[in-house]
C-alpha positions in Angstrom: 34.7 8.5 -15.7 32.4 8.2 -12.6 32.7 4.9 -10.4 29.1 4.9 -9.7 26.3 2.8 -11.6 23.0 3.5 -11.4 22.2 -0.2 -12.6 23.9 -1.3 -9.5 22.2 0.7 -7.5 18.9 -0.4 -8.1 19.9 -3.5 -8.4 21.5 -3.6 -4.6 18.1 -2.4 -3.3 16.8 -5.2 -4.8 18.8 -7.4 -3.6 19.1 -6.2 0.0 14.8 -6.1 0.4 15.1 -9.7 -1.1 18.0 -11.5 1.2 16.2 -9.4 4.0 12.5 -11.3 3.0 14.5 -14.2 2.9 16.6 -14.5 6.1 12.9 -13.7 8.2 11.7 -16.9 6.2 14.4 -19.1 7.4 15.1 -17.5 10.8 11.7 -16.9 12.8 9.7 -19.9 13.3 6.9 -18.3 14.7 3.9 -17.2 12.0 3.3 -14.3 13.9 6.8 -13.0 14.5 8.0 -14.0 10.5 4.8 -11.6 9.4 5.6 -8.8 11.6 9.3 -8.7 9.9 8.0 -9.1 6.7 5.9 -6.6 6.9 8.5 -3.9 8.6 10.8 -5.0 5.8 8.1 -3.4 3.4 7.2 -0.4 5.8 11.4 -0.1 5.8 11.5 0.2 2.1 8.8 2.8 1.7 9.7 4.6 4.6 13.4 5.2 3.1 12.8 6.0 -0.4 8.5 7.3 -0.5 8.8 11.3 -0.8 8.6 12.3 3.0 5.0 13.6 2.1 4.3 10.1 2.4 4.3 7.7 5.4 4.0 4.2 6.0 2.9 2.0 8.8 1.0 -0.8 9.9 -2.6 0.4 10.6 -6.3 0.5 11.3 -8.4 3.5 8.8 -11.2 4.7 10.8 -13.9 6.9 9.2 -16.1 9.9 10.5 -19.1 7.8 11.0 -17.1 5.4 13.2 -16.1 2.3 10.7 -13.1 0.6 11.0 -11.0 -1.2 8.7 -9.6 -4.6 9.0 -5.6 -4.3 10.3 -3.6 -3.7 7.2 0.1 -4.5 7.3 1.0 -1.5 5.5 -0.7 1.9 5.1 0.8 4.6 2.8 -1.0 7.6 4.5 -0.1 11.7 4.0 1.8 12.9 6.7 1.8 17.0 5.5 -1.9 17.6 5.2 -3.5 15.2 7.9 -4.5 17.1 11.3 -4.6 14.3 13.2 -3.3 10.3 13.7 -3.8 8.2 16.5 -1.4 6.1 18.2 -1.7 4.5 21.6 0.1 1.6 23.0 2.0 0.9 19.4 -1.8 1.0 17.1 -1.8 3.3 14.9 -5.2 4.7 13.8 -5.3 6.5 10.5 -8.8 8.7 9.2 -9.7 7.3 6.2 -9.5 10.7 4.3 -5.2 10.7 4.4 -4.8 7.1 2.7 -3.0 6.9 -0.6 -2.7 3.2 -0.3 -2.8 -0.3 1.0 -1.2 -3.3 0.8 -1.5 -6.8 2.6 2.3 -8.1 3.4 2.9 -12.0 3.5 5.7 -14.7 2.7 4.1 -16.0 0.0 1.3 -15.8 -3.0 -1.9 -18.3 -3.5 -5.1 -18.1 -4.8 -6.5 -17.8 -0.6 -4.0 -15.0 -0.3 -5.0 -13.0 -3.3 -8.2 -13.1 -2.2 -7.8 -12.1 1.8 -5.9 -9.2 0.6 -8.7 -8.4 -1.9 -10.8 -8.5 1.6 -8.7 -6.6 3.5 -8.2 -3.8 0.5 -11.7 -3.9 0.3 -12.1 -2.9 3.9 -10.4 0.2 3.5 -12.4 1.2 0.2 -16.0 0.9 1.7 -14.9 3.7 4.8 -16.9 6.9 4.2 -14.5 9.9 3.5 -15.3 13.4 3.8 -14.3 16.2 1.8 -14.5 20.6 2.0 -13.9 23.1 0.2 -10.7 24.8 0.0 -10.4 28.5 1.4 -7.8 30.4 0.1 -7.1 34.5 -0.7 -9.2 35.1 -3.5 -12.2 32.7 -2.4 -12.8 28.8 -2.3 -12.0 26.1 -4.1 -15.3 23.7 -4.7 -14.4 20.2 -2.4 -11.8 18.0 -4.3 -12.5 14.7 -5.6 -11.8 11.9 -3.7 -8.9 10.2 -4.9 -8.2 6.6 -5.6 -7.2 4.4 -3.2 -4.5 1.8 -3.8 -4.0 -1.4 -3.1 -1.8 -4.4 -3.4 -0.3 -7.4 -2.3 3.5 -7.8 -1.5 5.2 -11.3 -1.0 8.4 -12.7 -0.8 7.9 -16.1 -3.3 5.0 -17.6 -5.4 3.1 -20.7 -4.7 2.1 -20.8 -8.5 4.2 -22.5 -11.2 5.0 -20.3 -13.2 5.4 -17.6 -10.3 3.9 -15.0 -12.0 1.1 -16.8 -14.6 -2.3 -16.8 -15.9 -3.3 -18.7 -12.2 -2.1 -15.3 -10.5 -3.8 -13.1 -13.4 -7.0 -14.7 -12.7 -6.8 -14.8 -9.1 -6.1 -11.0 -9.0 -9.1 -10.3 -11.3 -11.9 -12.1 -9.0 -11.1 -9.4 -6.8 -14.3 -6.9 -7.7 -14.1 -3.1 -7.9 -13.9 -2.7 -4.1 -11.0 -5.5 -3.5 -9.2 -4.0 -6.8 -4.9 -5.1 -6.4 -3.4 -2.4 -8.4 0.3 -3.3 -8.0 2.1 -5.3 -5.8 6.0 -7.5 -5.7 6.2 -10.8 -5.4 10.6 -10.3 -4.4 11.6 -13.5 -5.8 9.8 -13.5 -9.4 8.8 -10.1 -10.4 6.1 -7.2 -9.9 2.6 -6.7 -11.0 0.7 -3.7 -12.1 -3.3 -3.3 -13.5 -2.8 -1.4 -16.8 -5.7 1.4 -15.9 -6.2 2.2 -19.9 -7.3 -1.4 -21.0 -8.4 -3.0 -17.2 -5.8 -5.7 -17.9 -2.5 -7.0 -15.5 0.9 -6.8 -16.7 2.6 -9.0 -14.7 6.5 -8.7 -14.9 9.1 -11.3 -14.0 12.5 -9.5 -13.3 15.6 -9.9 -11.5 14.9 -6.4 -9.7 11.5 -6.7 -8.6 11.4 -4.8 -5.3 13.1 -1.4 -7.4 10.4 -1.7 -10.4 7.6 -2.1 -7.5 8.7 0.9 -6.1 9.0 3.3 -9.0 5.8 1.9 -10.1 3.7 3.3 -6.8 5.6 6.3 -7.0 4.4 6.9 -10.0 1.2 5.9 -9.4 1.3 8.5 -6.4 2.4 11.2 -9.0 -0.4 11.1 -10.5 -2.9 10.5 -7.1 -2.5 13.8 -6.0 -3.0 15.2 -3.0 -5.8 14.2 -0.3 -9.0 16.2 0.3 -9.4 18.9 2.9 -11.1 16.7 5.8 -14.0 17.0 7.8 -12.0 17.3 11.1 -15.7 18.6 13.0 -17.3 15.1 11.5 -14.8 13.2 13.7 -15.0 15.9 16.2 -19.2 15.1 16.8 -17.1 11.4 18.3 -16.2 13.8 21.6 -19.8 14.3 22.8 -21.1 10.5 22.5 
């Protein structure tokens, strides 16, 4: 019989994003310093276990006619089809056409963070985002749709009694179409997920919460496809301003 457990296994990832959440919480004083490790403790996790199509990083999304997005703590962008990303002096810069998702990273989860993750989500959505057709050996394949872009909120605790209740359900649906939360973890209590088919949340209290987050967006990515073919000459027409 085989010594290894799968159910321990999950569990242990769990458990190790969880006490990690927790020991920035009671070690950094600082507000800025705890929400930098927070959020690397996130970008960690996906960075590890996404497919290596995928990437992750904290972020600005800049489209072709020169908008910018608010910072988000963690960008899930491709890495195999995008031409180009920008980095200088540790700022990442990401065209808006390679997102797959975005999340807003904090210690904890109230009705004003909902919402200024809704905000920053929202930011993201609203970039323009080009998209060509596709050459390829028998001719070319008409422009592909734009795909949806994700977002979400992850936290280590729950202001809310219960953690995971009808106050959070209502504060995730004031969001509006652009500031949509489509999944996120709240590490201590549970995950949450908008059930597509109905428009509704299923929000989940479990002991692994971190491992169900992260099967969740990857199957959500599944079934995202791939990113369009971008516009690189629209960003190009930047180099003669």
């Amino acid at each position: 019989m085989s010594e290894w457990s799968l159910s321990v296994l999950l569990s242990s990832l769990h458990e190790d994003i969880q006490q990690r959440l927790a020991t920035v919480r009671k070690s950094f004083g600082h507000p800025g310093t705890k929400g930098d490790a927070s959020e690397n403790v996130w970008i960690s996790l996906l960075e590890t276990y996404l497919p290596k199509r995928y990437q992750a990083s904290k972020a600005h999304v800049v489209d072709s006619l020169g908008n910018f997005s608010q910072q988000i703590d963690v960008v899930v962008f491709d890495r195999q089809y995008s031409p180009f990303i920008f980095t200088y002096e540790n700022e990442t810069i990401i065209p808006a056409e390679s997102v797959y998702a975005v999340f807003e990273a904090k210690q904890t989860a109230d009705a004003a963070m909902v919402a200024y993750a809704q905000e920053k989500v929202a930011s993201v959505r609203r970039l323009h985002r080009t998209s060509l057709p596709i050459p390829y050996a028998k001719g070319v394949y008409p422009a592909k749709p734009l795909i949806p872009i994700l977002g979400g909120l992850l936290t280590f605790e729950s202001e809310w009694n219960p953690a995971l209740g009808t106050s959070f359900e209502k504060a995730l649906s004031a969001g509006g179409v652009d500031g949509r939360l489509d999944l996120g973890c709240v590490a201590s209590h549970g995950h949450f997920f908008l059930d597509q088919a109905n428009s509704t949340y299923s929000l989940v209290s479990e002991d692994r919460a971190a491992s169900a987050f992260l099967f969740k967006l990857i199957s959500l990515l599944q079934f995202s496809g791939t990113v369009p073919m971008i516009d690189v000459e629209a960003y190009a027409k930047w180099l003669v301003r």
